[in-house]
N, C-alpha and C positions, 0 to 999 in steps of 0.2 A: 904428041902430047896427050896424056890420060884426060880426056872428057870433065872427070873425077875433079882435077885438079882445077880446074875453073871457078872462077867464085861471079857468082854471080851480084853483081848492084843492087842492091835496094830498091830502087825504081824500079827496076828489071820485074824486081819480083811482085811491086803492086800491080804491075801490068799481068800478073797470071794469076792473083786473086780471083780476082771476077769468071776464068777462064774454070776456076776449080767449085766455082757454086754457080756455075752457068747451070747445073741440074734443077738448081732450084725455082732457075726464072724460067724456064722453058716451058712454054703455054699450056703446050699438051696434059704436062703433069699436074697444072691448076686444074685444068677443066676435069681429067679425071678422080680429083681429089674432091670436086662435087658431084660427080655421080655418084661417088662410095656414099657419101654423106647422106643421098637418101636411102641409101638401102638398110640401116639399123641404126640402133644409136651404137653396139658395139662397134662402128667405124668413126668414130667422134676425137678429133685430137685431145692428145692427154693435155693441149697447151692451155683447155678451156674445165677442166675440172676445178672442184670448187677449193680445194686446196690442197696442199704437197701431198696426203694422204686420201682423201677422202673424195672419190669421185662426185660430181653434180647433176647427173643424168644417169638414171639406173630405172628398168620397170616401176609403174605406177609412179614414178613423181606428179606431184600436182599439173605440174605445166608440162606442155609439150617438148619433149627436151629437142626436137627438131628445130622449132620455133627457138628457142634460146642457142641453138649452133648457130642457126642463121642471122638472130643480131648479134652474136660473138664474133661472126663472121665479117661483118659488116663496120666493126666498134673502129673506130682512129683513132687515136688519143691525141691529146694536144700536143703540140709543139712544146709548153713546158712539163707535159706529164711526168718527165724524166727525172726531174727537178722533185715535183709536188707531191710525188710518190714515194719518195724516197725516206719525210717521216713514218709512211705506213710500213714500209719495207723492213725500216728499224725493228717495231714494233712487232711485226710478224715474226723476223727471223729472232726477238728474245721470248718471243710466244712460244715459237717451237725448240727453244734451244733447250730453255729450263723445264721440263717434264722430265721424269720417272721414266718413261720408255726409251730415252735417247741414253738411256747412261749405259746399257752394252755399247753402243755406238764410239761415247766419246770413251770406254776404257779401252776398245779399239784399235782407236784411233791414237790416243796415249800409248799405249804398250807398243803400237809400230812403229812411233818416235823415235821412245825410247831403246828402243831393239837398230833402229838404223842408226841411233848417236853411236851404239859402240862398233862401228863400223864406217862411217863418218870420213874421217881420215884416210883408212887406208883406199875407199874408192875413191876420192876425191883425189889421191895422190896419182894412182892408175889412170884417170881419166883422165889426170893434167898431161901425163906423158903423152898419151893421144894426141890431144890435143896441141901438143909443140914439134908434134916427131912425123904426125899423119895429114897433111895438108889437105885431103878429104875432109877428115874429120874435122881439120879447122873450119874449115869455109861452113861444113854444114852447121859445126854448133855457135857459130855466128849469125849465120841465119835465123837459124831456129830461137836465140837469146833475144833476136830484133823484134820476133815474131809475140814476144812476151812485154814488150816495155810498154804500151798504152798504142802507139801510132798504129798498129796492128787492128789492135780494138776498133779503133778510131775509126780507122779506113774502110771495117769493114761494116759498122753502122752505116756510114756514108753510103756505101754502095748498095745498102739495101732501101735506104731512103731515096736514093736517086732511081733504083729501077721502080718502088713503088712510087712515087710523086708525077715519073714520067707516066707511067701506064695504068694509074688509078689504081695501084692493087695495094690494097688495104691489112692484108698480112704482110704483107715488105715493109712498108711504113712501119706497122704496128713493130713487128723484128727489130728495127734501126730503133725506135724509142727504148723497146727493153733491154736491148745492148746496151746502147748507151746507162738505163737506169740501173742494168747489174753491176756494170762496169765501176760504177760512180760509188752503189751502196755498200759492194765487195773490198773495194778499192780504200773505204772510210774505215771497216773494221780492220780490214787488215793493218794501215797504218798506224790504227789504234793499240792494235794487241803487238807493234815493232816496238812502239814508244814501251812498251812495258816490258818485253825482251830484253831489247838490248844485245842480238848476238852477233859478234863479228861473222863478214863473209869468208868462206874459203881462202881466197887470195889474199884477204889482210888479216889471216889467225895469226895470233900470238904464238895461242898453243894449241897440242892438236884437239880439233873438234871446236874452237874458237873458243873464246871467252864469251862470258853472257854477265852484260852491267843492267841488272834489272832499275827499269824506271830511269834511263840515263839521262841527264842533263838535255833538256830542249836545244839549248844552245851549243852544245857541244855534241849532241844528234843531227842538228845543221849543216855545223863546222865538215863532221867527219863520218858523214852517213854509213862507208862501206862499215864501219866500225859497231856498228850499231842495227840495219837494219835487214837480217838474215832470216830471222823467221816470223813469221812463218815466208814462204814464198810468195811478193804480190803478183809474179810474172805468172805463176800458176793461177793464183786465186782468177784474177783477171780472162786469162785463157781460158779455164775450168766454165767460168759463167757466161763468156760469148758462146761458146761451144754450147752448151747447156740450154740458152734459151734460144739457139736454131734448131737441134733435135727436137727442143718441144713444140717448134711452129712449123716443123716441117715433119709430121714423125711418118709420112708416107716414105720418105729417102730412108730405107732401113741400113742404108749401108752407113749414114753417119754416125751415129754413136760408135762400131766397131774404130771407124774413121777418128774419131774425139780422141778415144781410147788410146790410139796411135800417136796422136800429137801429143798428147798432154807428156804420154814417157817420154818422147822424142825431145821437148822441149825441157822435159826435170833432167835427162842424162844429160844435156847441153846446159844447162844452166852450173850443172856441177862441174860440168868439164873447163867453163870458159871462168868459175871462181865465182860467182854470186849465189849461187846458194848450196849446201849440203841437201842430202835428200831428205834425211830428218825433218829439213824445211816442207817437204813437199806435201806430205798427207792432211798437215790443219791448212795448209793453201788448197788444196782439193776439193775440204770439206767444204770451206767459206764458198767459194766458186760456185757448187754445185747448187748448195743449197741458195745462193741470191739469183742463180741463174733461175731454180724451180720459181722461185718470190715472185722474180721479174716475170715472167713468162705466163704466169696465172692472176690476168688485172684484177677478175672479179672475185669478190669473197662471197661464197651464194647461201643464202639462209633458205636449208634446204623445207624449212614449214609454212614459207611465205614464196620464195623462190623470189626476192626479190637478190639486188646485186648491191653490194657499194663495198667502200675501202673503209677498214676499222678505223683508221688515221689517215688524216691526207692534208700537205700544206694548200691554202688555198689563195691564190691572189686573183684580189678585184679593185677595180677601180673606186673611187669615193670623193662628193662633193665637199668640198673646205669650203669657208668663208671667202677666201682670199685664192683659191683654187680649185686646182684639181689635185689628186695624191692615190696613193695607191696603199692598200691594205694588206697587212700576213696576217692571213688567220690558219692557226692548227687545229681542224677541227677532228671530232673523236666520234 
């Protein structure tokens, strides 16, 4: 029997998660990622500049940018930081969306859309054959579609929370909460911009390249989701920004981003092959990813003339005494 032909269980495969990002819990490479730390601030992770663009430690900054590695180094976030962050996240990602310099970007990004819509079909038709004729190719682009639908996500926050909780280490924690909060804040636009699409998937077009009911019926987006929610892709968006914000807390592993790079195609030829999305879907799921994953990944917003830290927006919950009790407060403060 060809090896090939094997499909491996689901379970099977959470059990080699762990085995594939063992590089990153392995001690050794902690300890030497603080020696580098003291030798310049050029060895300072990009996870802690001060935003998507703009580094926060550079010659003559007021403060010692060592000293601010080292309480970055140190920060935990809360248990609901995930949550509470996530209006600022908002905020940031329409901060940098809507500028003048991103518009080569999104004409880009538009013109690659639109260049793989008219092509659309006929890969999609190619890839399905694959995938009904190449029992290889099945098993792996079933995998690889699992590897997109949230439990993936999920599991692998978890596992970075469970190795930092067990061993006090304070960048794992910190990783599992911005997972989780890319996951969550990526996850909201992208449903948002489905609801306004409207594009049937692959497997349930009409016609070729699918139809698109912009603004379709909530209730009838419910009823008949394949029908409706194609582009952009969340299985990417999602994947795009867990990927994203371990690169940026581990940027010592230079083999990961090449690694990212690899899965994200792996998972968009798969996603086209097994019928939920065109690839057309794939480049504004990419962008959304990327960019929540950079969000997540850089907690502080640094006012580089004070050098102090805080989040433009951030929901806050606190406790509050009632007459007749206790209760609890939402505040969104700015």
């Amino acid at each position: 029997m060809n090896w090939l032909d094997l499909k491996l269980p689901h379970y099977i495969m959470i059990f080699l998660i762990p085995v594939l990002l063992s590089p990153v819990f392995v001690p050794p490479i902690s300890a030497q990622v603080s020696e580098t730390a003291n030798q310049g601030t050029e060895m300072l992770p990009a996870a802690y500049l001060s935003d998507i663009d703009q580094p926060a430690y550079y010659p003559g900054h007021s403060r010692d940018p060592l000293t601010m590695n080292e309480e970055n180094q140190s920060y935990l976030p809360a248990w609901y930081s995930m949550i509470t962050n996530l209006p600022g996240d908002m905020t940031t990602f329409a901060t940098e969306s809507f500028q003048a310099k991103k518009i080569p970007l999104y004409v880009g990004i538009a013109g690659l859309t639109v260049g793989l819509m008219t092509i659309d079909n006929r890969v999609w038709k190619k890839e399905r054959t694959w995938y009904d004729h190449n029992s290889a190719f099945h098993n792996f682009t079933n995998d690889m579609v699992w590897t997109g639908d949230g439990r993936f996500q999920i599991g692998i926050a978890g596992i970075f929370a469970a190795y930092g909780l067990a061993f006090n280490d304070h960048r794992a924690v910190r990783t599992a909460s911005e997972i989780a909060e890319a996951f969550l804040a990526s996850g909201a636009v992208d449903q948002l911009i489905k609801h306004i699409s409207g594009r049937q998937r692959p497997a349930d077009a009409t016609r070729p390249g699918g139809d698109w009911t912009f603004f379709p019926n909530p209730i009838a987006y419910t009823i008949h989701v394949p029908q409706y929610d194609a582009f952009p892709s969340g299985h990417i968006t999602t994947v795009t920004a867990v990927l994203t914000v371990i690169a940026e807390n581990y940027p010592e592993l230079t083999w990961f981003r090449p690694f990212s790079y690899v899965m994200v195609g792996a998972v968009s030829m798969s996603l086209d092959a097994y019928g939920y999305h065109w690839w057309s879907d794939i480049p504004l799921g990419v962008f959304l990813g990327y960019t929540f994953g950079e969000i997540a990944s850089h907690p502080f917003t640094y006012n580089l003339q004070s050098g102090l830290s805080h989040r433009p927006t951030q929901l806050v919950l606190q406790p509050v005494m009632l007459n007749d009790g206790v209760g609890v407060s939402l505040n969104l403060s700015f």
